[in-house]
Steps between C-alpha positions, in 0.01 A plus 500: 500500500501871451485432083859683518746325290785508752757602292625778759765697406483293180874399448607760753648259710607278209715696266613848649710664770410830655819722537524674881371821374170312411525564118394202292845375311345243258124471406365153552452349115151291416540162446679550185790719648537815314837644523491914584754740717511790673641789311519894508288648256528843472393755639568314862348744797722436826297398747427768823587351836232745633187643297647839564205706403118468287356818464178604395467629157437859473373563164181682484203282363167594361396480879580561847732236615289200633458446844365181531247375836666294693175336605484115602496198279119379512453213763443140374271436748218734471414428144201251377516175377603469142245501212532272191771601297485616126420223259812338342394428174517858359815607314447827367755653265787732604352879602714721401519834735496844398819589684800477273825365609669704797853434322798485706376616818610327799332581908725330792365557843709401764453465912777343751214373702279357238630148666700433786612095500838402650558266207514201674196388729082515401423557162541857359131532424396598805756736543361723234345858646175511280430870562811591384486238192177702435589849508833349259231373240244884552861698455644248177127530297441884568885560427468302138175654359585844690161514687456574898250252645483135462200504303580717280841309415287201444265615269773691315608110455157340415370825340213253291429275805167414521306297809507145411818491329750253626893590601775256514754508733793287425760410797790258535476213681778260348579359878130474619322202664189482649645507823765680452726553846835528308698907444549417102385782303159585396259776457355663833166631547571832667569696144190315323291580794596889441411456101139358617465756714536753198300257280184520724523891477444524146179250537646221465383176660683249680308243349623587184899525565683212437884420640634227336815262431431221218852355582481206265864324392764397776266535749131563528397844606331515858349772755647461844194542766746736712544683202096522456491551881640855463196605242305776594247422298321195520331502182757521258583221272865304452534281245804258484578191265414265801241581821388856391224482222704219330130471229644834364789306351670636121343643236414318165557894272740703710834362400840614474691422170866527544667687218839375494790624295620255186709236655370499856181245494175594635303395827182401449213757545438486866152588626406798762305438831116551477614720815626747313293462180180587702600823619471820354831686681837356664719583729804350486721476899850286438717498779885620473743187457760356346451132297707214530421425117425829327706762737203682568112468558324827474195642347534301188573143621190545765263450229702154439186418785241649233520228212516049513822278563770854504768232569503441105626833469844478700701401245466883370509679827785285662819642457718260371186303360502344157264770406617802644567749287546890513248517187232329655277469786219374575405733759470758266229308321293440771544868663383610130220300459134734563421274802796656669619796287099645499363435815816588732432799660764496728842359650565465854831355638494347811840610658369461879792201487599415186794268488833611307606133499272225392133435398457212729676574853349688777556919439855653611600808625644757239836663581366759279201627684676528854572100577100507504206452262449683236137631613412585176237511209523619177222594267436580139297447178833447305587121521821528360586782672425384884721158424769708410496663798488182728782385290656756577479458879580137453819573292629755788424256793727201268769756392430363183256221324423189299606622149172531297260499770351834309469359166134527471520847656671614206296289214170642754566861390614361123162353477326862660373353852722742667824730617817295518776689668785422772588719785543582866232487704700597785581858323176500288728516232253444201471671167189353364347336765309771751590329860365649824602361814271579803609461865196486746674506819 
């Protein structure tokens, strides 16, 4: 046994048909069957047959335009054998940085040939060009904090770090097993391999970075070795609920309370992983999907791998759900809480595949990037802000959405974690959010 609960495709094949085009005409309900629809909520962005044109912004910054090194990924294989990792039993508190809140400002670098799979045979991972993957992550980072080298982007973003200090790196892996040989969704190595890279140029150590996914509800959370495999650096940490540092388990302090509105009951409090309690900045890489239960799963939801038994929390982020509610989410209180709100430096979304149907089915091509992938990333140190703009995406690929899939968005910027705003990526039609799309090609 693999310790992979094989609930593949969980319900996929059970409860609901995929249309011709590929779009997803019914989300598959948990076991208790919430009832939701599709339904045009405005503003609805037609989708593009053809990505017609991403240009580079041309707005002068406070420095020459970046040009970032397109130097290799470091090899695996020439680095020495791992030392003991950091102790698990410190928790210090949340550090806050001296970098105030970037507001609103949104980085999306873009390359056709970031990946090249045929979207039907081998798994997609290895079709990923990490050069090019790196050189997207060197342009996004010295594009947001309006610096030219990588360095210098990096320590714009950690301006306090200091040698010793740990960094969290939180991925998705929803669909992992241990030996994972399946094409459903989940984090790839290529862009984390890039943010290392940047790490170690600032002094970090890779003893002291951490990439992690505490996946604890449905299904436990697990590191697939292939996954591992693709490292570059053989003495970082992962941490997962299961076969990764499992002693590390939840913290006994660092809770979430969940503030709920009069008339909507409260979860329990629902602990974070020691994972992320131990280190000192976070980086926070969701991929870009759709949900079968909440509509989407962005930036927000990712840290739904960051705290003990999420599953207790779908009756609020279900749509349809006993719980759901346009006044409350749940998201918003974990997002807000200093473990997350304090220590995130920074937002990457994994775009490299995406998928613009499901959370649980292998990725798909998008008929609005070209029939193709959407070889992208996005960056920022706005949380709202960068899930607005997936949204977005996601909303113009489905000519529409699940009705209330941006709830929390909206309460996010209510409660001050962000910049809620809808608009057209495709046109960079935003009035509050700053969006620069950058082609590489």
């Amino acid at each position: 046994m693999d310790g992979k609960p094989r609930i593949t495709r969980r319900q996929f094949l059970i409860g609901a048909g995929v249309a011709t085009s590929g779009l997803l005409l019914g989300h598959i309900q948990r076991a208790v069957g919430y009832a939701t629809r599709l339904a045009v909520d405005t503003p609805v962005v037609a989708a593009r047959v053809y990505c017609p044109l991403i240009i580079v912004d041309t707005r002068a910054t406070s420095t020459a335009t970046p040009s970032p090194s397109a130097t290799a990924t470091p090899s695996p294989t020439a680095t020495p054998p791992p030392t003991a990792t950091p102790s698990p039993t410190a928790t210090p508190s949340p550090t806050a940085t001296s970098v105030p809140l970037l507001r609103g400002h949104v980085v999306h670098t873009h390359h056709p040939r970031a990946t090249s799979w045929n979207f039907s045979s081998g798994w997609y991972g290895d079709t990923v060009d990490s050069r090019i993957v790196a050189d997207m992550v060197d342009e996004g980072v010295t594009r947001l904090t309006h610096t030219s080298t990588r360095a210098d982007a990096w320590a714009t973003l950690l301006p306090d770090y200091q040698p010793g200090q740990m960094i969290g790196i939180k991925v998705s892996l929803n669909n992992a097993a241990r030996n994972d040989d399946d094409n459903e969704i989940d984090a790839l190595m290529d862009p984390i391999n890039a943010v290392i890279r940047g790490l170690l140029a600032i002094g970090a150590s890779e003893q002291n970075i951490w990439i992690f996914d505490v996946t604890h509800g449905d299904h436990p959370g697990i590191i697939p070795l292939r996954f591992k495999r693709r490292c570059a650096y053989t003495q970082v940490n992962f941490a997962s609920y299961q076969d990764e540092h499992p002693e590390l388990g939840f913290s006994t302090v660092e809770k979430v309370r969940f503030n709920t509105p009069p008339g909507i009951p409260a979860p329990p409090d629902l602990p974070f992983c020691n994972a992320l309690v131990n280190v000192h900045y976070l980086i926070n890489m969701p991929l870009m999907k759709r949900h079968v239960g909440a509509g989407i799963s962005l930036g927000f939801k990712n840290h739904f791998g960051s705290i003990d038994r999420c599953n207790r929390l779908h009756r609020y982020t279900d749509i349809g759900a006993d719980y759901f509610s346009d006044r409350y989410s749940p998201l918003v209180d974990i997002n807000a809480h200093p473990q997350v709100r304090q220590k995130t430096v920074l937002i990457i979304g994994d775009g490299l595949f995406g998928n613009p149907v499901n959370n649980i089915s292998e990725p798909r091509r998008w008929r609005t990037f070209g029939n193709a992938a959407p070889n992208s990333l996005f960056f920022s140190r706005d949380p709202v802000a960068i899930d607005c703009v997936m949204a977005d995406y996601l909303r113009a690929e489905n000519n529409g959405e699940i009705a209330g899939s941006d709830y929390y968005l909206r309460l996010a910027e209510t409660a001050g974690l962000g910049v809620y705003e809808r608009g057209n990526p495709w046109e960079g039609r935003y009035e509050r959010i700053v969006y620069e799309r950058i082609n590489l090609s």
